[in-house]
C-alpha positions in Angstrom: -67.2 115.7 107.2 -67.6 112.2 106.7 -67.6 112.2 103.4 -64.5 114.7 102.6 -64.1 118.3 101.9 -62.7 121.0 100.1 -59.8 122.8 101.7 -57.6 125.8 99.8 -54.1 126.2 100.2 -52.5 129.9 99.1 -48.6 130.5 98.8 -47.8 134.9 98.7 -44.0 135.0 97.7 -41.6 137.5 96.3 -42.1 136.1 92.9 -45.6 135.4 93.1 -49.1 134.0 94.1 -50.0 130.4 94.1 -53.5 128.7 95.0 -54.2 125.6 95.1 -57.7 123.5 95.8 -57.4 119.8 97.6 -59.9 117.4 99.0 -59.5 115.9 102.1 -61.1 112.1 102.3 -62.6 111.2 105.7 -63.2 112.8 108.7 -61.5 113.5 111.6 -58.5 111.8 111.7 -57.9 111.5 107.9 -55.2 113.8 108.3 -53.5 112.7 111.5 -50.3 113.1 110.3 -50.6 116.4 108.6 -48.1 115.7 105.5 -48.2 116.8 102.7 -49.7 112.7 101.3 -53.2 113.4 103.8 -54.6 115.8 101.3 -55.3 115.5 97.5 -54.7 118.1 94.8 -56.8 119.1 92.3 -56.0 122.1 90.8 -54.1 125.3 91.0 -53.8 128.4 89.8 -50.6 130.4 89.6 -49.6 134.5 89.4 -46.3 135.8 88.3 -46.7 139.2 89.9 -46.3 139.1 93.4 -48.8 140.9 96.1 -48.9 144.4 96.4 -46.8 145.9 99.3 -47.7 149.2 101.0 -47.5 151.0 103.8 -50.9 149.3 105.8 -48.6 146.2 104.7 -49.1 143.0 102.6 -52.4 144.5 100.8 -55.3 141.9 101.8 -57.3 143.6 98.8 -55.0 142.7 96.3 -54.6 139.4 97.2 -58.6 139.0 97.6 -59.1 140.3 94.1 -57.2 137.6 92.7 -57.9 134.6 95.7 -61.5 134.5 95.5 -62.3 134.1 91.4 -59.0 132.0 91.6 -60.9 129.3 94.1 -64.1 129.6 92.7 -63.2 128.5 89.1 -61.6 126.0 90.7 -64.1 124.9 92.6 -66.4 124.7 90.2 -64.3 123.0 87.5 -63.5 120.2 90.5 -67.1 120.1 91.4 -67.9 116.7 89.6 -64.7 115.1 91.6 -66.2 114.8 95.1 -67.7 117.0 97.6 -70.1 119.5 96.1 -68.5 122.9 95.8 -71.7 124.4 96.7 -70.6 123.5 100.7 -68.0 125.8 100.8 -64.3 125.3 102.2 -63.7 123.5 105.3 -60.6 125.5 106.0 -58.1 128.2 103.9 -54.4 128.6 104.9 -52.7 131.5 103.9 -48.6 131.4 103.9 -47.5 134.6 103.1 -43.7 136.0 102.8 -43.4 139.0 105.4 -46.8 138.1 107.4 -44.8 138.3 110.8 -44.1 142.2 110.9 -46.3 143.2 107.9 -49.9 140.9 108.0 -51.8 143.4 109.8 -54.3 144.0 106.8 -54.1 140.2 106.2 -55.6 139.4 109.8 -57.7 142.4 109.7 -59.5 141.6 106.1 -58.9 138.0 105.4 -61.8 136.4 108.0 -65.0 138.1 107.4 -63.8 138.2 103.8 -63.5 134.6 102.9 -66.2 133.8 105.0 -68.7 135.8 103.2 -67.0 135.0 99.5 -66.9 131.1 100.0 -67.9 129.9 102.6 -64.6 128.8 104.7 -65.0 127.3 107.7 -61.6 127.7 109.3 -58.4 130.0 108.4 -54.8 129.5 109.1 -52.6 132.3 108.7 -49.4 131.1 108.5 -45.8 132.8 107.3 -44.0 131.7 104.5 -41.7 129.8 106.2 -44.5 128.0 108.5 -45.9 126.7 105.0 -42.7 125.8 104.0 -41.7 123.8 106.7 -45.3 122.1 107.0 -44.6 121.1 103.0 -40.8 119.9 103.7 -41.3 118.1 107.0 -45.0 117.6 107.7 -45.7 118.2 111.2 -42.2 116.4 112.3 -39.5 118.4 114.4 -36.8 119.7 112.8 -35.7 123.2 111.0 -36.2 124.2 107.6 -34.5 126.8 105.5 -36.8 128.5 102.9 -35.0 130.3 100.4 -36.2 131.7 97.4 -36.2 135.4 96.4 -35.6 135.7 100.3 -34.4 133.5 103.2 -35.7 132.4 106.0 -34.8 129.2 108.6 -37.5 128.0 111.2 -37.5 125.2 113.8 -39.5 123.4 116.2 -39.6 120.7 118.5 -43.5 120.8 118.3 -43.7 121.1 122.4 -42.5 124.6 122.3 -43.0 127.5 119.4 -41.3 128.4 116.6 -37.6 129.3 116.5 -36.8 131.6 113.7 -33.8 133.6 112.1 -33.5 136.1 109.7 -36.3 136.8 107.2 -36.1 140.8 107.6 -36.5 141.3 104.2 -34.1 142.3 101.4 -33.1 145.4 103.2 -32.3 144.7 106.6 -31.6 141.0 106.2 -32.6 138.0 104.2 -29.0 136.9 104.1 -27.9 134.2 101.4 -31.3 134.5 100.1 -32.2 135.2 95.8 -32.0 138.9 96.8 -28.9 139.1 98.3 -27.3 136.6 95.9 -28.1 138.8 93.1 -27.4 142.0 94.7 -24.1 141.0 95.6 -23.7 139.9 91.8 -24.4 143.5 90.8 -22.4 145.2 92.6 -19.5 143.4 91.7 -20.1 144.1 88.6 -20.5 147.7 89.0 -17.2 147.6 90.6 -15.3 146.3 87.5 -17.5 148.8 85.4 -15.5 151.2 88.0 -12.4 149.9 88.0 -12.5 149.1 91.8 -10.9 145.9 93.6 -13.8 142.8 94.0 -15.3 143.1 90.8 -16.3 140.6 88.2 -15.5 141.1 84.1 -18.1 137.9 84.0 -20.3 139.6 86.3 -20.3 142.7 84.4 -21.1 141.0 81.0 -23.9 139.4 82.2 -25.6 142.6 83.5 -24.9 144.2 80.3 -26.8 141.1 77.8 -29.6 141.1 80.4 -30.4 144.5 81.6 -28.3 146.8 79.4 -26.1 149.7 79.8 -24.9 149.6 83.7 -25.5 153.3 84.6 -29.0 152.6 83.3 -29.6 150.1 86.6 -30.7 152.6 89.4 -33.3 153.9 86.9 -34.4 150.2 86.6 -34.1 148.9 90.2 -34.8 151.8 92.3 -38.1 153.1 91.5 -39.8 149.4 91.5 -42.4 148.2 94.1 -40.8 144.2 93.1 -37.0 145.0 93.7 -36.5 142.0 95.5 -37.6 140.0 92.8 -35.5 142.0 90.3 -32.6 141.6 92.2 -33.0 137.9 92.6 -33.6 137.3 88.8 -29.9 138.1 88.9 -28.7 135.3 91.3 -28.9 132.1 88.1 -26.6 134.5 86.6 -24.2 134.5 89.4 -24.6 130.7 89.5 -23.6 130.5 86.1 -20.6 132.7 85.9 -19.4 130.4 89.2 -19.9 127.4 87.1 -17.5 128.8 84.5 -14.8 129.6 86.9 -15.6 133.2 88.1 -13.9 133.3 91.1 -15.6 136.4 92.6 -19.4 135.1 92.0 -18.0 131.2 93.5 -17.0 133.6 96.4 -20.2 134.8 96.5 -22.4 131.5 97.1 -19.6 130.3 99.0 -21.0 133.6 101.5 -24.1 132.8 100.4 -23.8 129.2 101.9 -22.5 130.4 105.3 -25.2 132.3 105.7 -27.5 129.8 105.2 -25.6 127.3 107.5 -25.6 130.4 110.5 -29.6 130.8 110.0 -30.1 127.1 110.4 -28.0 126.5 113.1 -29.5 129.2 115.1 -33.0 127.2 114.8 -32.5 123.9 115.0 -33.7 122.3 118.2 -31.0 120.4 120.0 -30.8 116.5 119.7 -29.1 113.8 117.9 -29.9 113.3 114.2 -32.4 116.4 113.7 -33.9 116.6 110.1 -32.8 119.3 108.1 -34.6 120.5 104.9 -33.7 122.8 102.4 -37.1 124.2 100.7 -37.4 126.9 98.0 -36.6 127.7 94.6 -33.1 128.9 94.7 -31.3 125.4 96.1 -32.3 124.4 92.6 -29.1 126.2 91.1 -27.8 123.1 92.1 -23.9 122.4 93.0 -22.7 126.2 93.1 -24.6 126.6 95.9 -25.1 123.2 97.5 -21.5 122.1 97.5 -20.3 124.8 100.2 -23.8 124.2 101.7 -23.1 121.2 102.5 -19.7 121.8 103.9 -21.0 124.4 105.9 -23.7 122.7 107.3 -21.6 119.4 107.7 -19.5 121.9 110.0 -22.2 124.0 112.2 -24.7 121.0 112.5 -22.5 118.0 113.0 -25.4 116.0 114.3 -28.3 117.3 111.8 -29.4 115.3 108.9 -30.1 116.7 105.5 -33.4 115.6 103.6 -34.9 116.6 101.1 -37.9 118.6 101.1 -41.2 116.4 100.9 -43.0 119.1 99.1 -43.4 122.9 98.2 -44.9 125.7 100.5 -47.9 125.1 98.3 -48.0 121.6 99.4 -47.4 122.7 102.9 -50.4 125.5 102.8 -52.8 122.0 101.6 -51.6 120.3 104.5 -52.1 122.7 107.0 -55.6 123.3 106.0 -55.9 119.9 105.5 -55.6 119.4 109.2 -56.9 122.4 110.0 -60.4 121.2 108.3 -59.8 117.5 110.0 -58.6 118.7 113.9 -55.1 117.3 113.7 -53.0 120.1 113.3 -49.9 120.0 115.5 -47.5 123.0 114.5 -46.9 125.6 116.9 -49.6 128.2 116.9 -47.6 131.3 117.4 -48.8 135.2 116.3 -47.2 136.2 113.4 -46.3 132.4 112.6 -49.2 130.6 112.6 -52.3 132.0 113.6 -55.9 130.1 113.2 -59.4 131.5 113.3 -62.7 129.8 113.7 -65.2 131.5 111.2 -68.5 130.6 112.6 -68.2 132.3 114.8 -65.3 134.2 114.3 -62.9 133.1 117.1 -59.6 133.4 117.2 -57.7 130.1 118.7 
């Protein structure tokens, strides 16, 4: 590898599929710190409809239909830029949301598949939240909270595994997350279209302008395979209606913000002046949320610092096949976390 590689780096959300291509300069050692600066990226390609979701789980097909003309274009458009994209890819990380209790398929499919299809060397298979930490902190301890359509917190202290909370999904959990935000918008609007105690005029507008007549939601929400998403489309709204006074949706991030303090708190690994970062698309509502955040975390983790994020769970995915490829990846390999496989042969370490 002494004259670089190719390494791909693949985020599965709630709200999409990103895939990016970087090279790696060096060899062993290029990468020692595994942040997100050790690898460069060259291009990406981006989905707006997330992965299919059955009942075998994440479906590896669907992702592999879109993954593998995805890299190749970009390999062969970055081709001229350094190494040849005829060698193949030194190593693939996969974060994916829910790839703790429903990657089965993912582990199953993903190996011999990318093998055959482009060559990879090495393949991480990582959660969402693994990805997202790797992209905020680099291989540093601390705790992360990624929160986006759904919400999880992870710590380590890189001499034991991973400490996680929450992340169940929209259903059983996710709380404070885009989901719940926006569910929790919804129904207080549905109780002032009822007339019942908690509910929000401003709320209620809003769901009227962007999804029409209330009684029309269930017919909207209920049959749809991307409900999480829908329901955290809502959560800007609920931002904005807090910004203009509403009383019941400030309630709501103020909740919002104490569940994200709880998940944190019950991750981060214990000493003095612990880094803290907040990763994922739905900080980026800005003060409604972050002002209680802070005052919740300011009283759960007294001794924490917050940073910000150094990069995205894209960035993250790079830099964990970045030193996957390179033999300097430090994270916690845990199953269901983070899970790497040796291609050739196919070993699992």
């Amino acid at each position: 590898m002494s004259g670089g590689a190719w390494v791909l780096g693949v985020d599965s959300g709630g709200s999409g599929l990103r895939i990016a291509l970087g090279a790696v300069p060096g060899g062993a050692g290029a990468s020692a710190a595994g942040d997100p600066g050790g690898v460069r990226a060259v291009g990406s390609v981006e989905f707006g409809e997330p992965v299919r979701t059955g009942a075998g789980g994440i479906d590896a097909g669907h992702l592999l239909e879109r993954l593998v003309p995805a890299a190749e274009g970009l390999l062969r458009r970055a081709g001229a830029d350094g190494p040849t994209a005829e060698a193949g890819l030194a190593a693939v990380a996969v974060g994916a949301a829910g790839m703790t209790t429903l990657g089965d398929d993912l582990r199953a499919t993903l190996p011999d598949a990318l093998r055959r299809s482009l060559g990879a060397g090495r393949l991480a298979l990582a959660a969402d939240a693994v990805t997202a930490y790797a992209g905020a902190l680099g291989q540093r301890p601390g705790a992360v909270v990624a929160a986006g359509t759904g919400l999880i917190a992870v710590g380590t202290d890189l001499s034991g595994g991973w400490r996680r909370a929450d992340g169940w999904g929209h259903l059983l959990g996710d709380c404070g997350g885009g989901a719940w935000i926006g569910r929790a918008g919804l129904e207080a609007a549905l109780r002032a279209h009822d007339g019942r105690r908690g509910g929000s005029a401003a709320l209620l507008a809003r769901v009227e302008a962007v999804f029409g007549p209330p009684a029309s939601l269930p017919g909207r929400l209920y049959p749809r395979t991307d409900r999480a998403a829908v329901l955290a489309s809502f959560a800007p709204e609920v931002a904005r209606c807090a910004t203009a006074g509403d009383p019941v949706a400030a309630g709501i991030l103020a909740r919002a913000a104490r569940h994200v303090a709880e998940a944190v708190s019950a991750v981060c690994p214990p000493g003095a002046d612990r880094e803290v970062a907040l990763a994922g698309g739905l900080f980026r509502m800005g003060d409604p949320l972050l002002v209680p955040l802070r005052a919740e975390l300011a009283e759960h983790l007294p001794h924490a610092r917050t940073v910000a994020a150094a990069g995205d769970p894209l960035d993250g995915a790079l830099a964990v096949a970045a030193a996957l490829a390179t033999g300097t990846l430090r994270l916690p390999r845990e199953p269901g976390m983070l899970e790497t496989i040796t291609l050739l042969p196919a070993t699992r370490t």
